[in-house]
C-alpha positions in Angstrom: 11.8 -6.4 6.0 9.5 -6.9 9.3 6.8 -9.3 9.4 4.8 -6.4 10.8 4.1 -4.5 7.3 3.1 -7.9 6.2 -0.2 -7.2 8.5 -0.4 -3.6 7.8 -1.7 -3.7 4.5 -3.6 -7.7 4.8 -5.9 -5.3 7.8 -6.9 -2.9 5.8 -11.1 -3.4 4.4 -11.7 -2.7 1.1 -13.3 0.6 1.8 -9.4 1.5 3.1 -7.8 0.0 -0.2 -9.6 2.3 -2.3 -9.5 5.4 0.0 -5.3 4.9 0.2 -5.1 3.7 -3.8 -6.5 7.1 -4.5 -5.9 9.8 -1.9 -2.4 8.7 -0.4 -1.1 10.3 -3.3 0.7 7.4 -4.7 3.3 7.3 -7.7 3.1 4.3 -10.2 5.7 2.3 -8.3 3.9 3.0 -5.1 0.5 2.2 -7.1 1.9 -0.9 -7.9 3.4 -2.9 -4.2 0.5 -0.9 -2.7 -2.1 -3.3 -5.3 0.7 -6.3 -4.7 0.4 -5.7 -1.2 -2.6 -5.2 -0.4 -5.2 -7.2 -3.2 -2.6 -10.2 -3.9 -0.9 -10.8 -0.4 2.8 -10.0 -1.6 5.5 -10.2 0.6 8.0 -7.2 0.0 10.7 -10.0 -1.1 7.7 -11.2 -3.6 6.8 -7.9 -4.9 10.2 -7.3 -5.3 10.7 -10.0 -7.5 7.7 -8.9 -9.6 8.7 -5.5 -9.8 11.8 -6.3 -10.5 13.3 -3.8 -8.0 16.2 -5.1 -4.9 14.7 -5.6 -1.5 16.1 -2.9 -0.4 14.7 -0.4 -2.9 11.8 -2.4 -2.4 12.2 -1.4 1.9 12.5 2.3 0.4 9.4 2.3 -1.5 7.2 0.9 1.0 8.2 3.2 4.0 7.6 6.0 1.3 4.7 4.5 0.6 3.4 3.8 4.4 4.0 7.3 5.2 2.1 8.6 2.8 -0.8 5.9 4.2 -0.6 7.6 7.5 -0.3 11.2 6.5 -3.9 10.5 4.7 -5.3 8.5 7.2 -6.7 11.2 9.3 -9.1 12.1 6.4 -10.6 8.5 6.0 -14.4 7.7 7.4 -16.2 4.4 6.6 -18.0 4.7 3.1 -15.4 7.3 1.5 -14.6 4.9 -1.2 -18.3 5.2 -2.3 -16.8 8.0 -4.5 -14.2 6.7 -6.6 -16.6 3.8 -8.0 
């Protein structure tokens, strides 16, 4: 688990939060590191802990989830989460 991902999701304004949370297409485990993640600051081995999942299933969920995050990205602008609220 690269300190890199760590950043990936700490980056991302709240505008992006809500835009991936609901257009990344997301299943509840996903959901779930993605709000760990993102709104609390988890490490993978924290979330992991949390979730109750290993680290490595834990690895396996987030590179699920982080291609998912850039499949969708194209389709964010600033503002888009103006919509879900």
């Amino acid at each position: 688990m690269g300190k890199g991902s760590r950043t990936f999701y700490k980056d991302f304004i709240e505008d992006e939060k809500q835009f991936y949370l609901h257009e990344s297409g997301f299943n509840e485990r996903e959901k779930e590191l993605f709000n760990l993640r993102a709104y609390e600051g988890k490490t993978l081995w924290e979330a992991s802990e949390i979730m109750g999942y290993s680290p490595r299933t834990m690895d396996r969920i987030n590179r699920r989830m982080k291609e998912k995050i850039l499949k969708a990205k194209p389709m964010y602008y600033k503002g888009i989460s103006a919509k879900y609220n």
